[in-house]
Predicted model as a PDB file, atoms N, CA, C, CB and O in Angstrom, pLDDT in the B-factor column:
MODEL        1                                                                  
ATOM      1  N   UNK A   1     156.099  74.360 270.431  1.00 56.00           N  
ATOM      2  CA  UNK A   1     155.618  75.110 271.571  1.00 56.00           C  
ATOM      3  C   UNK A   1     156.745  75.883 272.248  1.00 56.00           C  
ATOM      4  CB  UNK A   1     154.953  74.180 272.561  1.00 56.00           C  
ATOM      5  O   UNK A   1     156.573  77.065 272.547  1.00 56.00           O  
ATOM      6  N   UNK A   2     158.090  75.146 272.542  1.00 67.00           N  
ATOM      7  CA  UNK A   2     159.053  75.803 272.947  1.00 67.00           C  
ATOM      8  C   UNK A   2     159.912  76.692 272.173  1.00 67.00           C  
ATOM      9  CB  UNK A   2     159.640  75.058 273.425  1.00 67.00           C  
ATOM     10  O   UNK A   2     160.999  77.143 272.533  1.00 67.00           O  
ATOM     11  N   UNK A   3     159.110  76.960 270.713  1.00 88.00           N  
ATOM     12  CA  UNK A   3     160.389  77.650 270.282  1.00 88.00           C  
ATOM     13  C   UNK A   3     161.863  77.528 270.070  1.00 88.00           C  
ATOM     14  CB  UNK A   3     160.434  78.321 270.836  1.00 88.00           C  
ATOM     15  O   UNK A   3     162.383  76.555 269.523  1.00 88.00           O  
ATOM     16  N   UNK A   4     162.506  78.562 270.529  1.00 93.00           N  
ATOM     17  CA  UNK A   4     164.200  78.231 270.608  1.00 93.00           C  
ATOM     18  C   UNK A   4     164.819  77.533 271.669  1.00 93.00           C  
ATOM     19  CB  UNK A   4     164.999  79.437 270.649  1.00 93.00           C  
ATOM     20  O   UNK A   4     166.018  77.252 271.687  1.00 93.00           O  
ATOM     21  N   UNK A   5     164.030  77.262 272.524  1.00 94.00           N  
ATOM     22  CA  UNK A   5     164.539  76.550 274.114  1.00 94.00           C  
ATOM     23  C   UNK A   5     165.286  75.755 273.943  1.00 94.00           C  
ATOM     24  CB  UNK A   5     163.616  75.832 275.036  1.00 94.00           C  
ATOM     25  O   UNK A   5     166.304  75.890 274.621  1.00 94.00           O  
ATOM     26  N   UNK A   6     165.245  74.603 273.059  1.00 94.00           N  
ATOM     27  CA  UNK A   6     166.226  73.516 273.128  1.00 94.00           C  
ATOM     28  C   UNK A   6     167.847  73.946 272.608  1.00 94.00           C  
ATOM     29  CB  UNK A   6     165.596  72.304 272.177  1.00 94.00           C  
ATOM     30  O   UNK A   6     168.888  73.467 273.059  1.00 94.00           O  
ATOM     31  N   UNK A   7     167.712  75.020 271.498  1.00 95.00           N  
ATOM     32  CA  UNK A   7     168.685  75.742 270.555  1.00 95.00           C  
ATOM     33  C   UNK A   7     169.252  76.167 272.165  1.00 95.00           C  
ATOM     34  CB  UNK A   7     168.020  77.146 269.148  1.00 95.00           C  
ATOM     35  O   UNK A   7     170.220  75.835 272.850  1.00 95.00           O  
ATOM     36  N   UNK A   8     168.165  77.015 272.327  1.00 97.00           N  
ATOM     37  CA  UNK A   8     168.761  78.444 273.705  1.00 97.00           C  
ATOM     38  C   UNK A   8     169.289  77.451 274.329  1.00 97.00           C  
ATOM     39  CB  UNK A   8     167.498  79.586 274.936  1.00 97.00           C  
ATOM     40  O   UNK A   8     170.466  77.652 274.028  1.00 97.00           O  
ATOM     41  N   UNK A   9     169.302  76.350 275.099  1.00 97.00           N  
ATOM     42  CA  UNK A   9     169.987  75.816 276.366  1.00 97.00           C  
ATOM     43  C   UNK A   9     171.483  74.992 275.807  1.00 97.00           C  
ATOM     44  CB  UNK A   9     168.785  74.629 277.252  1.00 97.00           C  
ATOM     45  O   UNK A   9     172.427  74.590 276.487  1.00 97.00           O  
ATOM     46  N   UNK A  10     171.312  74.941 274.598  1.00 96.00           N  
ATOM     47  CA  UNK A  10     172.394  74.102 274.235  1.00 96.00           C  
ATOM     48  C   UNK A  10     173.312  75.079 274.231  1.00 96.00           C  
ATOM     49  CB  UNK A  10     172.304  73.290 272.967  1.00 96.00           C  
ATOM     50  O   UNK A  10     174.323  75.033 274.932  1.00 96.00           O  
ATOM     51  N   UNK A  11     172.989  76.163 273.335  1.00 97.00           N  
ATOM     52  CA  UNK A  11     173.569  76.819 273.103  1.00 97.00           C  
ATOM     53  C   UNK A  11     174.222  78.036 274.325  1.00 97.00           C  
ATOM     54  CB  UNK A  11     172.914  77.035 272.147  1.00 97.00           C  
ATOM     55  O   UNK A  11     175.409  78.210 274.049  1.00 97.00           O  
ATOM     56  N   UNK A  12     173.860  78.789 275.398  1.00 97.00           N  
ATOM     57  CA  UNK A  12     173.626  78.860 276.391  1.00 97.00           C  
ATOM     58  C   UNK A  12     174.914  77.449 277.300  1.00 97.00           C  
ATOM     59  CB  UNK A  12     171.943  78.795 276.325  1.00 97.00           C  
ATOM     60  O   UNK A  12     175.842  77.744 278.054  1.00 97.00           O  
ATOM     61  N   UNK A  13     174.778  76.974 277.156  1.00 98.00           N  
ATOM     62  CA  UNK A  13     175.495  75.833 277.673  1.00 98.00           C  
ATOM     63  C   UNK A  13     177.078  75.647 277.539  1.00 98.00           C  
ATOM     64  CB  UNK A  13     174.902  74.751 277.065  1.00 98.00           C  
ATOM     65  O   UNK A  13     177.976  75.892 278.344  1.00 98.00           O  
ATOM     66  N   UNK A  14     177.109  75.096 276.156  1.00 97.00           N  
ATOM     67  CA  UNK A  14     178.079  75.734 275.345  1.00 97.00           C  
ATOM     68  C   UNK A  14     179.325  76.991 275.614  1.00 97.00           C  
ATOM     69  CB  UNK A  14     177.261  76.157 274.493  1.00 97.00           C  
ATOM     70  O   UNK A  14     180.553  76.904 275.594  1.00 97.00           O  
ATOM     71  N   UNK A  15     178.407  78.165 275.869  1.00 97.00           N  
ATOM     72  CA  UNK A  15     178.903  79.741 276.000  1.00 97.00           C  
ATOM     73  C   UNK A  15     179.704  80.019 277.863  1.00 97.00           C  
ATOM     74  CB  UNK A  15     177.061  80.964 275.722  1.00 97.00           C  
ATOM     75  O   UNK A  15     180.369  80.867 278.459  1.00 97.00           O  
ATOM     76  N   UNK A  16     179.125  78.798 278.095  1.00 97.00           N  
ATOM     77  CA  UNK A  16     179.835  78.369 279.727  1.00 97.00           C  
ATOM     78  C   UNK A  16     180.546  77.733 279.787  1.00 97.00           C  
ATOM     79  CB  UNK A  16     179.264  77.818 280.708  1.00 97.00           C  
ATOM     80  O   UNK A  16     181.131  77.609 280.863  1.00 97.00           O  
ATOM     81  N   UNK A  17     180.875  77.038 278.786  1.00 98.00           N  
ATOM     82  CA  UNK A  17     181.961  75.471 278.608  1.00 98.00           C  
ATOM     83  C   UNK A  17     181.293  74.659 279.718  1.00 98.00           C  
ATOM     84  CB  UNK A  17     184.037  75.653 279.031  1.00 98.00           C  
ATOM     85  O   UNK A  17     181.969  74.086 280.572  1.00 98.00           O  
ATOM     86  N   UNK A  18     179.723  74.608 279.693  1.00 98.00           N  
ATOM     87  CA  UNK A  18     179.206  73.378 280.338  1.00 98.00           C  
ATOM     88  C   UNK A  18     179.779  71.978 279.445  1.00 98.00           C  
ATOM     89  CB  UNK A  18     177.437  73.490 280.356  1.00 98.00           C  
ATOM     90  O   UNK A  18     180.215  72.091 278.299  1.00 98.00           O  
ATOM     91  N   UNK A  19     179.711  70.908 280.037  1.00 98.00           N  
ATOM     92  CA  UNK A  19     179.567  69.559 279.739  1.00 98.00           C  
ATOM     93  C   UNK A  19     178.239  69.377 279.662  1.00 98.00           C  
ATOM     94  CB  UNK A  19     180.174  68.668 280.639  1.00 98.00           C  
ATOM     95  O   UNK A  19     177.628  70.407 279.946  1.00 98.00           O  
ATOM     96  N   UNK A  20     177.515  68.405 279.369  1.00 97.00           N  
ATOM     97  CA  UNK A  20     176.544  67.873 279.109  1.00 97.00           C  
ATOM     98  C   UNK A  20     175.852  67.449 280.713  1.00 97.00           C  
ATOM     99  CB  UNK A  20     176.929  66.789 278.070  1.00 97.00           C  
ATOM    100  O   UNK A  20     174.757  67.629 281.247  1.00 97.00           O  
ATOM    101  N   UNK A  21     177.227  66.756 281.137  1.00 98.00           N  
ATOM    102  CA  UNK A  21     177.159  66.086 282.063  1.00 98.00           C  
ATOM    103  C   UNK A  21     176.954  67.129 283.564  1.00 98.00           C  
ATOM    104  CB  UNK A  21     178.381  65.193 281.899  1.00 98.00           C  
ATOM    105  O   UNK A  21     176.453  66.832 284.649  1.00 98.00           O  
ATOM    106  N   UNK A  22     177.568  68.427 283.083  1.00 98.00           N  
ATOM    107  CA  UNK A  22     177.860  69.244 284.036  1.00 98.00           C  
ATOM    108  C   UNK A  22     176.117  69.794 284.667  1.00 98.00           C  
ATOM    109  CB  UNK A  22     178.973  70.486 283.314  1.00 98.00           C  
ATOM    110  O   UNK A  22     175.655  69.854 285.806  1.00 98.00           O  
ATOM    111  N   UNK A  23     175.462  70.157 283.140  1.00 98.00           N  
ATOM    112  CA  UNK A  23     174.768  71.153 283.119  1.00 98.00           C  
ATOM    113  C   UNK A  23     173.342  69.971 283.549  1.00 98.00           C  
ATOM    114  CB  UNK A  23     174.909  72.167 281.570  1.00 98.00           C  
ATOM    115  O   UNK A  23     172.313  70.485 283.988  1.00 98.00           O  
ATOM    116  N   UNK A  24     173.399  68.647 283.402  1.00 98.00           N  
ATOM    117  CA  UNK A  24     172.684  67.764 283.884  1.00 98.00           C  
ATOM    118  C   UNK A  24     172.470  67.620 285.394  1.00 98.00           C  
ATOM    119  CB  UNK A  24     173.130  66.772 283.391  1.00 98.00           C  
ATOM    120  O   UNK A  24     171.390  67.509 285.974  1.00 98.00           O  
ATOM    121  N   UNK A  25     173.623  67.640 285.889  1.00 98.00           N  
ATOM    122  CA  UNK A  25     174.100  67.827 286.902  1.00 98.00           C  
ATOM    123  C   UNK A  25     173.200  68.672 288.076  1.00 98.00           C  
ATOM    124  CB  UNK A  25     175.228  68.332 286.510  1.00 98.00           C  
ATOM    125  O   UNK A  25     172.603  68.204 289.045  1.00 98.00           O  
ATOM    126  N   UNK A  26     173.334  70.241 287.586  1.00 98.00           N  
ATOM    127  CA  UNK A  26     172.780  71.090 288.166  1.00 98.00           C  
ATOM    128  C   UNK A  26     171.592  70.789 287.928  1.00 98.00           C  
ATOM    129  CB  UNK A  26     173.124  72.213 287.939  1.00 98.00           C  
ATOM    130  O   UNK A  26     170.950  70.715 288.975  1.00 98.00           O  
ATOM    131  N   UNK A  27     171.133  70.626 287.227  1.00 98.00           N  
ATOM    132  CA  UNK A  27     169.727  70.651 286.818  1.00 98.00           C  
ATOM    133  C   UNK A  27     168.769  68.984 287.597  1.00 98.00           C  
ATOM    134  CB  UNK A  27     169.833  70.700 284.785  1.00 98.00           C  
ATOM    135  O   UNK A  27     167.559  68.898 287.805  1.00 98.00           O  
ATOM    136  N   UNK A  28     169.628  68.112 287.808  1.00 97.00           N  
ATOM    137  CA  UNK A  28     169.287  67.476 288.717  1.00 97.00           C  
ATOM    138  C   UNK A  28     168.330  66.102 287.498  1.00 97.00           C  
ATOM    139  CB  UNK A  28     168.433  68.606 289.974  1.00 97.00           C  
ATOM    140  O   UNK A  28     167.168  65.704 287.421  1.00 97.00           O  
ATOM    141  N   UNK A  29     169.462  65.836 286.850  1.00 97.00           N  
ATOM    142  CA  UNK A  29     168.305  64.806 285.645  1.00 97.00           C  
ATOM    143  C   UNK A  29     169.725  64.195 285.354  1.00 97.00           C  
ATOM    144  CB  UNK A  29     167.134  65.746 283.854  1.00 97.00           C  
ATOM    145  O   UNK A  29     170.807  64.470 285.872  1.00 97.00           O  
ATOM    146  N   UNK A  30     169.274  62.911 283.970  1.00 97.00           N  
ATOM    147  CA  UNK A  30     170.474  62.825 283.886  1.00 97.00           C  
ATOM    148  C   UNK A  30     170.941  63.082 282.490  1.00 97.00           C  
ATOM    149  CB  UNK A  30     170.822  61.684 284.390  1.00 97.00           C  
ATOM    150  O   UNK A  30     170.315  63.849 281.758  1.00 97.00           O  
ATOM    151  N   UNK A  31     171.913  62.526 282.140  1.00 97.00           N  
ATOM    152  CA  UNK A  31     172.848  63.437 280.360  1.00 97.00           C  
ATOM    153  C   UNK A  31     172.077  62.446 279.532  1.00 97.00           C  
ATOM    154  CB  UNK A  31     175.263  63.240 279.927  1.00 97.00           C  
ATOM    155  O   UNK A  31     172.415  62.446 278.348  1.00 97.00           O  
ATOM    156  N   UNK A  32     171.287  61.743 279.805  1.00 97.00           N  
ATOM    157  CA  UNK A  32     170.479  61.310 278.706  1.00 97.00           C  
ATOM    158  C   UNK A  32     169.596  62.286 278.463  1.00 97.00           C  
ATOM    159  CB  UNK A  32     169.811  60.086 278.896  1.00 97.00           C  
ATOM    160  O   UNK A  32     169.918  63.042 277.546  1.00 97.00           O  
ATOM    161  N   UNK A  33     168.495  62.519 279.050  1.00 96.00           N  
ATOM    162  CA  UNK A  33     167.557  63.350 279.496  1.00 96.00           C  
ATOM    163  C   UNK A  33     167.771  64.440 279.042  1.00 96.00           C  
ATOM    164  CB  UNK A  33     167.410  63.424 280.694  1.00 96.00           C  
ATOM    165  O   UNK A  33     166.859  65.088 278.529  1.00 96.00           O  
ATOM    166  N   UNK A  34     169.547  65.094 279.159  1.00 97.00           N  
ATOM    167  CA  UNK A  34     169.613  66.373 278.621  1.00 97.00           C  
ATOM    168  C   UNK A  34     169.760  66.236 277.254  1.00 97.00           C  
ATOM    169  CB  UNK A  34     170.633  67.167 279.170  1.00 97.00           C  
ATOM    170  O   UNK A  34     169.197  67.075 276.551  1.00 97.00           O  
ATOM    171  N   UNK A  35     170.439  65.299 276.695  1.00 96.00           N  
ATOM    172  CA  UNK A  35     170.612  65.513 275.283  1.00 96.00           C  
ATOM    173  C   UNK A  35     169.654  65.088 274.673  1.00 96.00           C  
ATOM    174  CB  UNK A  35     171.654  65.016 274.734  1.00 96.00           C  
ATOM    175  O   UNK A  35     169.917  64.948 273.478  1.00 96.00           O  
ATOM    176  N   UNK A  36     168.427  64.752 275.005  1.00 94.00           N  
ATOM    177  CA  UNK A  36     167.715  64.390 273.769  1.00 94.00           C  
ATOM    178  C   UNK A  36     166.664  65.749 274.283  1.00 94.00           C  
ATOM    179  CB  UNK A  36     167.009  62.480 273.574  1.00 94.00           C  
ATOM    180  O   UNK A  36     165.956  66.167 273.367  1.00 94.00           O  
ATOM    181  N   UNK A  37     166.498  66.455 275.616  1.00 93.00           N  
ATOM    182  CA  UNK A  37     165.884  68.008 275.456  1.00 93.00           C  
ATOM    183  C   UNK A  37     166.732  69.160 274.007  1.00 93.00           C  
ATOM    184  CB  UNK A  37     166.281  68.864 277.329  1.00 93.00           C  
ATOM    185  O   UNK A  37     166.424  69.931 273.099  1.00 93.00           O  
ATOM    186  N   UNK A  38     168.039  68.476 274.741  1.00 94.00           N  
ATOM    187  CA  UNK A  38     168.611  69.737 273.647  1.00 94.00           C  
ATOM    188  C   UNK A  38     168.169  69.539 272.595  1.00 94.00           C  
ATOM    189  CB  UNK A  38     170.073  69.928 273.335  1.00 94.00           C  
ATOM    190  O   UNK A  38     167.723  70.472 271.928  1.00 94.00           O  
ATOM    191  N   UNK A  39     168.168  68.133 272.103  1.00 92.00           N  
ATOM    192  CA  UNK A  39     168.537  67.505 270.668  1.00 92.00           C  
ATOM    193  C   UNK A  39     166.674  67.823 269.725  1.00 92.00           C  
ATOM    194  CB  UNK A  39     169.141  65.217 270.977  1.00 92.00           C  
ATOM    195  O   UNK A  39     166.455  67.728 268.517  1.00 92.00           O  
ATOM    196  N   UNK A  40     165.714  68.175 270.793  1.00 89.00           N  
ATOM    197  CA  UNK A  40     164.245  68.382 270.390  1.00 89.00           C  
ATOM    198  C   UNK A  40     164.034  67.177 270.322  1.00 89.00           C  
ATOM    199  CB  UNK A  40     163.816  69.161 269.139  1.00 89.00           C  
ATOM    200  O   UNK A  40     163.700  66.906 269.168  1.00 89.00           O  
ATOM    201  N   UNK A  41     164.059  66.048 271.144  1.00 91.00           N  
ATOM    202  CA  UNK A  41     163.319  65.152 271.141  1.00 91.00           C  
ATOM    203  C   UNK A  41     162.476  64.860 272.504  1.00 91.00           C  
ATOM    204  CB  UNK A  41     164.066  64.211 270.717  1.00 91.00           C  
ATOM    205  O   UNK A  41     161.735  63.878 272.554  1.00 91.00           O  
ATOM    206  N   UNK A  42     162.542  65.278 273.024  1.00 90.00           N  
ATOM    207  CA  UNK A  42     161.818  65.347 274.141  1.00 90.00           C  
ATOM    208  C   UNK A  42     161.377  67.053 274.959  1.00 90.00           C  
ATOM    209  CB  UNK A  42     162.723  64.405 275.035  1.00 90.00           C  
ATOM    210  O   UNK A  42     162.075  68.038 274.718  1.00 90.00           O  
ATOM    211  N   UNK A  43     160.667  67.097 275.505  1.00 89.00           N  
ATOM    212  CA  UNK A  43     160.242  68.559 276.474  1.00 89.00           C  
ATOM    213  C   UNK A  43     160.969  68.372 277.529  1.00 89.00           C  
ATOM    214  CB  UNK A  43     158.603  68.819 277.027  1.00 89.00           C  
ATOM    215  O   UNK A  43     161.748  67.426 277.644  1.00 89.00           O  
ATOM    216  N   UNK A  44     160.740  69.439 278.573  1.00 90.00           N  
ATOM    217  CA  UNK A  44     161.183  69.010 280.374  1.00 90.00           C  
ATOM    218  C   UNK A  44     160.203  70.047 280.826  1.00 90.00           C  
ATOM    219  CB  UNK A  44     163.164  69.351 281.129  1.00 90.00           C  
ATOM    220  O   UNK A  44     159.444  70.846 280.279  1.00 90.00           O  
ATOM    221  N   UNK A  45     160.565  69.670 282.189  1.00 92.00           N  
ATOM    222  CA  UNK A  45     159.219  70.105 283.180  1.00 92.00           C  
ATOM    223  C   UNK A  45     159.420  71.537 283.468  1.00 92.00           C  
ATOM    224  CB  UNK A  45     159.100  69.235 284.760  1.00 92.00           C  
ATOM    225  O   UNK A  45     160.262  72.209 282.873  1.00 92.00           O  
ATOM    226  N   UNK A  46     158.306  72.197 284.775  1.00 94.00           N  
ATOM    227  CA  UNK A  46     158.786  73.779 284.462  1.00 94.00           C  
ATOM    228  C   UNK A  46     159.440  73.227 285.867  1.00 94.00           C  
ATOM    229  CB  UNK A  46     157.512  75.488 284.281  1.00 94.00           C  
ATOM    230  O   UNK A  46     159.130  73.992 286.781  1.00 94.00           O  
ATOM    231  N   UNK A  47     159.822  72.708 286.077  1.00 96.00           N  
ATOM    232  CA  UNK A  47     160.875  72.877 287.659  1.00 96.00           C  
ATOM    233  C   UNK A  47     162.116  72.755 286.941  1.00 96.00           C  
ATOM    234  CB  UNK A  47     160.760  71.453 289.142  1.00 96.00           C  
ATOM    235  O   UNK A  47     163.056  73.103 287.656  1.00 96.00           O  
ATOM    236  N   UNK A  48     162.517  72.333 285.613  1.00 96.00           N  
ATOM    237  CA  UNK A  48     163.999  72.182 284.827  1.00 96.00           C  
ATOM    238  C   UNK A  48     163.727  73.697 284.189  1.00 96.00           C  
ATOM    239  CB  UNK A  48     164.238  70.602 283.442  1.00 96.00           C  
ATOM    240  O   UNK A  48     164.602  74.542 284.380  1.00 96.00           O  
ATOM    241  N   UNK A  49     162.646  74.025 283.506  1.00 95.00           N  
ATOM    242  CA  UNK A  49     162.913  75.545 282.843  1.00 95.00           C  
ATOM    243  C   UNK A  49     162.885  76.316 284.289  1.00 95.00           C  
ATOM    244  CB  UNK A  49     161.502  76.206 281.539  1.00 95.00           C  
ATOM    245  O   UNK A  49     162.594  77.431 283.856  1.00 95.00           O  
ATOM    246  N   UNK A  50     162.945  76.424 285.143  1.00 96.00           N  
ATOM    247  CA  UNK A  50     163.027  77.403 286.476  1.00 96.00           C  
ATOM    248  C   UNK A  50     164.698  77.160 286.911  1.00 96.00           C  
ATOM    249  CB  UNK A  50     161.733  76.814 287.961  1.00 96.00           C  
ATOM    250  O   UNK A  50     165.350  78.098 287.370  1.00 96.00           O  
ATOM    251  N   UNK A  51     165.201  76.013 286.741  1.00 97.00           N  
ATOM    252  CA  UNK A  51     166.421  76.172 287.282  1.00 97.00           C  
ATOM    253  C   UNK A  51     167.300  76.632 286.171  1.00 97.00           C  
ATOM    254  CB  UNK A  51     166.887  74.946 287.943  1.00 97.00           C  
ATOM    255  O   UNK A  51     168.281  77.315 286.469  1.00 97.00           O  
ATOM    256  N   UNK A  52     167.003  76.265 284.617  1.00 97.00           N  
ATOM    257  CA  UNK A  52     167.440  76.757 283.866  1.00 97.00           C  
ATOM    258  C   UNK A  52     167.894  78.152 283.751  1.00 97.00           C  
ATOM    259  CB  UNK A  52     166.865  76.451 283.276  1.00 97.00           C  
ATOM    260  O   UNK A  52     169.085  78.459 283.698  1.00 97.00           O  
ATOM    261  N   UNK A  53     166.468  79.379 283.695  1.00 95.00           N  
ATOM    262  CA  UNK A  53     166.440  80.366 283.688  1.00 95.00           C  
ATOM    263  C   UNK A  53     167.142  81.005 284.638  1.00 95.00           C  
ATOM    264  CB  UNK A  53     165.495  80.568 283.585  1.00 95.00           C  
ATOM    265  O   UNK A  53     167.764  81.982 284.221  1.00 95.00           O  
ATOM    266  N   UNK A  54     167.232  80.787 285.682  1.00 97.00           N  
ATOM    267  CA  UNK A  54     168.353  81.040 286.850  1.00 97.00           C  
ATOM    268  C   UNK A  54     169.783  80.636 286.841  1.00 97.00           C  
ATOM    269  CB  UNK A  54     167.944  80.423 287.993  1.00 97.00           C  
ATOM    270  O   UNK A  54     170.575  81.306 287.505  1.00 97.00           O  
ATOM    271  N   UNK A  55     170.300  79.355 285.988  1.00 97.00           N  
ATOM    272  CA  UNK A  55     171.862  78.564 285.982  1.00 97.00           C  
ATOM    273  C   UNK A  55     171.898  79.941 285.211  1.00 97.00           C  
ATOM    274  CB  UNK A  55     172.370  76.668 285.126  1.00 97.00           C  
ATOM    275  O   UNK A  55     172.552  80.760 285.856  1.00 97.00           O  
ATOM    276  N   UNK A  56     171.291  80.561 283.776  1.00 97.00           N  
ATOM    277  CA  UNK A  56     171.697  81.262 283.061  1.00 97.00           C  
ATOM    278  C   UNK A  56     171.621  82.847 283.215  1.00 97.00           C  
ATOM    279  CB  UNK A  56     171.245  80.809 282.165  1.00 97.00           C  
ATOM    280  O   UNK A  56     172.243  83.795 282.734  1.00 97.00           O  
ATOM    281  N   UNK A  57     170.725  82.712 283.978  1.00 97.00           N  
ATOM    282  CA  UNK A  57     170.399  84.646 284.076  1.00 97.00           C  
ATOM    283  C   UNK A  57     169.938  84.838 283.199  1.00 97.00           C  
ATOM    284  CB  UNK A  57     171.464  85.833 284.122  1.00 97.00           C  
ATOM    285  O   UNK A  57     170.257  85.980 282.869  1.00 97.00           O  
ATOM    286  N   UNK A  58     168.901  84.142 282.060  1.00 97.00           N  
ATOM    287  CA  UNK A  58     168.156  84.713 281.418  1.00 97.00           C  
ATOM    288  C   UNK A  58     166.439  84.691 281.775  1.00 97.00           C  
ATOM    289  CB  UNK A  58     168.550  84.252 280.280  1.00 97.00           C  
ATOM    290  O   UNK A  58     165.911  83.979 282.629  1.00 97.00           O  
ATOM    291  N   UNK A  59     165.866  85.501 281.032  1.00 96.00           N  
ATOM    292  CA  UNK A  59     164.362  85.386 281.876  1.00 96.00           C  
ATOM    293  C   UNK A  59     164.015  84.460 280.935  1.00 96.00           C  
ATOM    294  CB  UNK A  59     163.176  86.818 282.075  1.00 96.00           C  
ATOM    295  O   UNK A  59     164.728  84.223 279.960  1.00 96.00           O  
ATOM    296  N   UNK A  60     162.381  83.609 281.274  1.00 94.00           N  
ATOM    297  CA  UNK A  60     161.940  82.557 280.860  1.00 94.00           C  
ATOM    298  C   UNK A  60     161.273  82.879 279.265  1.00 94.00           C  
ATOM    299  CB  UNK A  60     160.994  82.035 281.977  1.00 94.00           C  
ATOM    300  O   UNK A  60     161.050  81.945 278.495  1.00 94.00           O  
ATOM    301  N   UNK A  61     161.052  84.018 278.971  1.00 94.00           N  
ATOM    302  CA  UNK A  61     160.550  84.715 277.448  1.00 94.00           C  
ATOM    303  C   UNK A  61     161.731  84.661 276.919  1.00 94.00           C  
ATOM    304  CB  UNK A  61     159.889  86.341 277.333  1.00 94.00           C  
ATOM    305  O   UNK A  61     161.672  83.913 275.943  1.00 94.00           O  
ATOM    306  N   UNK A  62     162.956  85.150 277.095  1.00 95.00           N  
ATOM    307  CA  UNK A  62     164.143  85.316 276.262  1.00 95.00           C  
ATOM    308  C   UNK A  62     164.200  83.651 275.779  1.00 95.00           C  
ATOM    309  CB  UNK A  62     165.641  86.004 277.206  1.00 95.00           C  
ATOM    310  O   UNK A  62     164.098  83.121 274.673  1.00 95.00           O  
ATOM    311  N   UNK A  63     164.415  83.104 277.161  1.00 95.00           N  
ATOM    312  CA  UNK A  63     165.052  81.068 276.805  1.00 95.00           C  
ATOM    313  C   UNK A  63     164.285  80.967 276.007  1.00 95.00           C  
ATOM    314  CB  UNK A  63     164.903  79.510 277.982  1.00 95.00           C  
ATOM    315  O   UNK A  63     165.029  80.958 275.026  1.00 95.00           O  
ATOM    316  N   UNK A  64     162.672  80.818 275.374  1.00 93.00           N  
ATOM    317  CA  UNK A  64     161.980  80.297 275.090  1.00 93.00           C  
ATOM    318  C   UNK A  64     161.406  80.874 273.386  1.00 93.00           C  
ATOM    319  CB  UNK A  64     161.284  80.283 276.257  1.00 93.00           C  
ATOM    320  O   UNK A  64     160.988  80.225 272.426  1.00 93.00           O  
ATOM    321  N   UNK A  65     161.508  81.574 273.479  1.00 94.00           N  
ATOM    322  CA  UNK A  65     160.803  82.778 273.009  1.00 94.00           C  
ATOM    323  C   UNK A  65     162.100  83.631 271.882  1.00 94.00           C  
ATOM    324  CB  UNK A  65     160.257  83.818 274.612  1.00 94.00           C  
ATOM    325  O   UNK A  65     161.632  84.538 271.193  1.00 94.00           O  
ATOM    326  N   UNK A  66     163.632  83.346 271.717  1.00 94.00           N  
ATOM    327  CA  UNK A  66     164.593  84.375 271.392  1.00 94.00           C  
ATOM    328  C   UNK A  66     165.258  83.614 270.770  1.00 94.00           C  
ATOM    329  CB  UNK A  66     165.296  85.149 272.368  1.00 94.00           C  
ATOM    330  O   UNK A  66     165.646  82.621 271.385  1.00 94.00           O  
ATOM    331  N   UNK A  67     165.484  83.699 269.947  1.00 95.00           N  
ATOM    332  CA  UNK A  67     167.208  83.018 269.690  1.00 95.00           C  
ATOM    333  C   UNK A  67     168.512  83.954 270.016  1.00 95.00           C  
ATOM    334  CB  UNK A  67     167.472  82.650 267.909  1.00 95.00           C  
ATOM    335  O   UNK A  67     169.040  84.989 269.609  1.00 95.00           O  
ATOM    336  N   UNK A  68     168.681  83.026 270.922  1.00 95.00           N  
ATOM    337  CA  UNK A  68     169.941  83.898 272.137  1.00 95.00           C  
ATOM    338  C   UNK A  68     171.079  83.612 271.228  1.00 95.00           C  
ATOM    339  CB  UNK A  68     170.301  83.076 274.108  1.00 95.00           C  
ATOM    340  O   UNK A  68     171.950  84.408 271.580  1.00 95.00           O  
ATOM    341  N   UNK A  69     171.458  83.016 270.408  1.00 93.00           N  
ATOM    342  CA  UNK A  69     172.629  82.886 269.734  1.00 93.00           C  
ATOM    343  C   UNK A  69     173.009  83.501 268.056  1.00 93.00           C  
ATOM    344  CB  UNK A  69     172.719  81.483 269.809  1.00 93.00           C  
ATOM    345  O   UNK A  69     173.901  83.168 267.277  1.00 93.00           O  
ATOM    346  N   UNK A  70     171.885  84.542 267.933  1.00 88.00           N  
ATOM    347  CA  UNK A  70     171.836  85.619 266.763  1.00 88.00           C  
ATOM    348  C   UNK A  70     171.986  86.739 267.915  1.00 88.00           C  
ATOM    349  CB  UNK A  70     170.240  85.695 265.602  1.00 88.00           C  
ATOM    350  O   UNK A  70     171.219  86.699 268.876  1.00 88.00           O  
ATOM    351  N   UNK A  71     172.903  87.664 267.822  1.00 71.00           N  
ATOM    352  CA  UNK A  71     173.514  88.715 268.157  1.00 71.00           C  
ATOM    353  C   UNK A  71     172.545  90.104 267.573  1.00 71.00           C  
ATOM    354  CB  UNK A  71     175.015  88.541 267.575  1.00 71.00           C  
ATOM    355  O   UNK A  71     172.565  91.215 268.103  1.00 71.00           O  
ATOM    356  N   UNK A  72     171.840  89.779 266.543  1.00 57.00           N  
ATOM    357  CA  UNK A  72     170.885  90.687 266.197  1.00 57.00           C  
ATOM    358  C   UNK A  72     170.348  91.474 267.016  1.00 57.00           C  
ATOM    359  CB  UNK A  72     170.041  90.212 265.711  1.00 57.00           C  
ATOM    360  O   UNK A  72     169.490  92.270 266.636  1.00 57.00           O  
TER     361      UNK A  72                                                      
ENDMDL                                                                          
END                                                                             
């Protein structure tokens, strides 16, 4: 359903020299929670894809919807 989202945020993450711990942080959950979103084992809510789309400046079609880490 999410597409690239889990790819996009890791990756996205990454491109900030977030921590795991960092980007948990903001997002207000904890680094368990984040790594098994990244990892596709779990979803998150749209109040985590809303703060997401904003930590990154990307819109919610690109996160979801793109693979932000092909330059294509």
């Amino acid at each position: 359903m999410f597409y690239f989202l889990n790819k996009n945020v890791k990756f996205l993450r990454n491109s900030k020299a977030l921590t795991q711990q960092e980007l948990a942080d903001m997002l207000e959950i904890s680094k368990h929670a984040l790594a098994n979103f990244e990892g596709g084992q779990r979803n998150t809510s749209l109040e985590v894809l809303d703060k997401l789309h904003n930590i990154f400046n990307v819109s919610l079609d690109d996160l979801i919807y793109k693979d932000l880490s092909n330059k294509d």
